[in-house]
N, C-alpha and C positions, 0 to 999 in steps of 0.2 A: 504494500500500500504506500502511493509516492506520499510525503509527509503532511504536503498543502492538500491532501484529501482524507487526511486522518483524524476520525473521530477523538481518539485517543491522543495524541502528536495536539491537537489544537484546543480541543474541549477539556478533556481529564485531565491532562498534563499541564498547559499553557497556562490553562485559565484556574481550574482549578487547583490543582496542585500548587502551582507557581504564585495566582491570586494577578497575571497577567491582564492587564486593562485600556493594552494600545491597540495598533491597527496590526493583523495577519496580514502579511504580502508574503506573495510566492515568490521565487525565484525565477530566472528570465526562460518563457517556456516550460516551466515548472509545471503548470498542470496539462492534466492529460486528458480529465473526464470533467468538466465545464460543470455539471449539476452533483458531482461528488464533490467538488469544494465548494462547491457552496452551501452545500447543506453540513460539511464537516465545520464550518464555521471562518474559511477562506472571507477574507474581507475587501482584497483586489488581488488582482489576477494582474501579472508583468508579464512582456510587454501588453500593448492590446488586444484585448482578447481577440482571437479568432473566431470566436461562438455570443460576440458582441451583440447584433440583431436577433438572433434566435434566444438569446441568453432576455432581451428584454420582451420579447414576441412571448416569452414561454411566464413570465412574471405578470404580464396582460392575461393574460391566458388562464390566469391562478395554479398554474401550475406547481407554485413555490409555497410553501408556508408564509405569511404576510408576513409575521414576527420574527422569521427568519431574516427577510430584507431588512425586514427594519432596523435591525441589530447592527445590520451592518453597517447598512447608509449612517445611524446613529454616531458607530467609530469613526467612521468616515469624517462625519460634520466634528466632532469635537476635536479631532482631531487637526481636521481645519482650524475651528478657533482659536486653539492653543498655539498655533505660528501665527497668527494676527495677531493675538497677546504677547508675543514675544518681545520686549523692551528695546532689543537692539534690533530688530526688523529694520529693513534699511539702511543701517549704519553700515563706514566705510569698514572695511578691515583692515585691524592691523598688522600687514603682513611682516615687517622688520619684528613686530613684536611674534608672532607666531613664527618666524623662521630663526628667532633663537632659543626660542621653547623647542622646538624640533633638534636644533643642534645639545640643546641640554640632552632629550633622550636619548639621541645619541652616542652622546659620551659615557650616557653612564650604563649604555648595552653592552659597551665595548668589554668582553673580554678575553685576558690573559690566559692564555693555556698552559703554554711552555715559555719559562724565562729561563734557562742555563747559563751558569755564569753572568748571573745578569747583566750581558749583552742590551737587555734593554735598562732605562731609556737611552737611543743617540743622543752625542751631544748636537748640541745644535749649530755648533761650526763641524759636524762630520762630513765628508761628502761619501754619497751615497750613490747606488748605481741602482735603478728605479727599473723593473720587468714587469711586465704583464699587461695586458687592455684594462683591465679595470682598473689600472692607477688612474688612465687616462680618460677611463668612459664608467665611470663607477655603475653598480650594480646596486640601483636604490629602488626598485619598484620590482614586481612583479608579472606575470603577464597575462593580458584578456584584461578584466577588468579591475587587474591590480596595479595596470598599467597607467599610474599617475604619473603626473610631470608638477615638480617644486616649485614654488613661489623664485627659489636659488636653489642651483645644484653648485655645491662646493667640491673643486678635481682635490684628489686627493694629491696627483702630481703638484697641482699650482701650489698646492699648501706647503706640500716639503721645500718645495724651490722657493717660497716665499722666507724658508730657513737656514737651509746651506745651499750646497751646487749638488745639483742633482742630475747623472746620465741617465737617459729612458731609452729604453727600446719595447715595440711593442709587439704581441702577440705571444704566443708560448712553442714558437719554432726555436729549438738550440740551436741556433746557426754558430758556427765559427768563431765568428765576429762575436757573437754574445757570450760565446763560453770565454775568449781570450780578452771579454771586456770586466767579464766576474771574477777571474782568478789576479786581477790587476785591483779590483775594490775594496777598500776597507770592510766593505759592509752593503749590503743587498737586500733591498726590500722586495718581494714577488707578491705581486695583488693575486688573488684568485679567487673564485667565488661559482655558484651554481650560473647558468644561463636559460633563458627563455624559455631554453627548447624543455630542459628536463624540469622546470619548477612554471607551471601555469594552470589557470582553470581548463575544464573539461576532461582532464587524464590524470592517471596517479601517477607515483615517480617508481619506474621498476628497481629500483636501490638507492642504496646511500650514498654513494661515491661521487667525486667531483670528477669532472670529463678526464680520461683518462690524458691526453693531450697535457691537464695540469700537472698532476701528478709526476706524469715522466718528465718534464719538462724540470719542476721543482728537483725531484730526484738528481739528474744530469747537474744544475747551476749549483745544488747544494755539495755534489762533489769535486767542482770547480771551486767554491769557497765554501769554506764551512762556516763563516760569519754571515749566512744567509735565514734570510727572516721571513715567514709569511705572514700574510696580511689576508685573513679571509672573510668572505659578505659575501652571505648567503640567507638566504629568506626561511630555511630552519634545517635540520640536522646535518650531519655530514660526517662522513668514517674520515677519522685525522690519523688513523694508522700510520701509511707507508709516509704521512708528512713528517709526524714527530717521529719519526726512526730519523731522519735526515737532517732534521734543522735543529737550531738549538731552539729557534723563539717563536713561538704561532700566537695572533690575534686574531 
């Protein structure tokens, strides 16, 4: 039984159990049988219904329990007035003030996995030799409809360059060039993190693992310097195995 057409899921649980008293919406396409959520107690139906006309042809009709509609239309309407009551309703936002609230949550998500020989923190006159796409294109949303874009997106490259000298190269290919750039650096930061493809709505993730592409790549620089560091962001778990075998320090 899909959820938005559950007796139980919406009535005994929701409302009762829970003492639940907003609006039921379905998920996008979520229902499947048009008169089974509405009588489970479905309040609106995303997007447009497709059984729109018929859905009010059959409510003419008396097809429906009255009290049933009325319940709903009811949430519906309070619901409405409760956003015209709302005090700040058309006020500008403040986004300088909301994009440092964001950067607070962010800091204090961050964490420390592996510090060895506490290699962290750099100082901040270190020069650092900077690996991977995500320094330069961070990995801060999601995908489908996780896919928001920031008030500011802050590069995590522009920030360390904003503190020492920093060499970048992008992608996770060990070229040549990159491994005889890493056995020459102090210190190496490698961004890595999940991608679109394995972390988004409609599919589940068939494992834990970061693209293998990362891993070997990490593997390979971390045995060119072992003062190498990853930096990881990711939208939620991930096997750090073969990483901390290799590195001394993971975020």
């Amino acid at each position: 039984v899909y959820a938005c057409q559950s007796p139980f899921a919406l009535k005994e649980l929701l409302r009762d159990a829970f003492g639940y008293r907003g609006l039921a919406i379905s998920d996008w396409g979520g229902v499947q049988d048009k008169r089974a959520s509405v009588l489970a107690g479905l309040d609106i139906e995303m997007p447009q219904s497709e059984w729109k006309d018929a859905f009010i042809q059959d409510v003419v009709d008396g097809k429906y329990p009255i009290d049933v509609i009325d319940t709903a239309v009811r949430r519906i309407l309070s619901a409405y007035d409760r956003l015209l009551q709302n005090p700040n309703r058309g006020k500008p936002a403040d986004f300088e003030r909301h994009h440092e609230l964001a950067r607070n949550v962010a800091r204090e998500g961050i964490v420390l996995l592996k510090n060895d020989g506490g290699i962290l923190p750099l100082a901040n006159d270190a020069e650092v030799l900077v690996l991977g796409t995500f320094a330069a294109h961070p990995r801060m949303n999601g995908g489908g409809s996780a896919e928001l874009k920031p008030y500011r997106l802050e590069n995590p490259l522009e920030a360390i360059r904003a503190i020492c000298p920093a060499t970048y190269f992008d992608g996770y290919a060990a070229t040549a060039e990159i491994i005889a750039a890493a056995r020459k650096a102090k210190s190496v930061v490698i961004f890595t993190g999940t991608t679109p493809e394995l972390e988004s709505e409609g599919h589940d993730r068939i494992d834990m693992r970061l693209p293998d592409e990362q891993v070997v790549f990490v593997e390979r620089i971390s045995a060119a310097n072992p003062r190498s560091i990853v930096v990881n962001a990711s939208g939620s778990a991930i096997e750090t195995g073969r990483i901390t075998a290799c590195v001394p320090a993971l975020v």
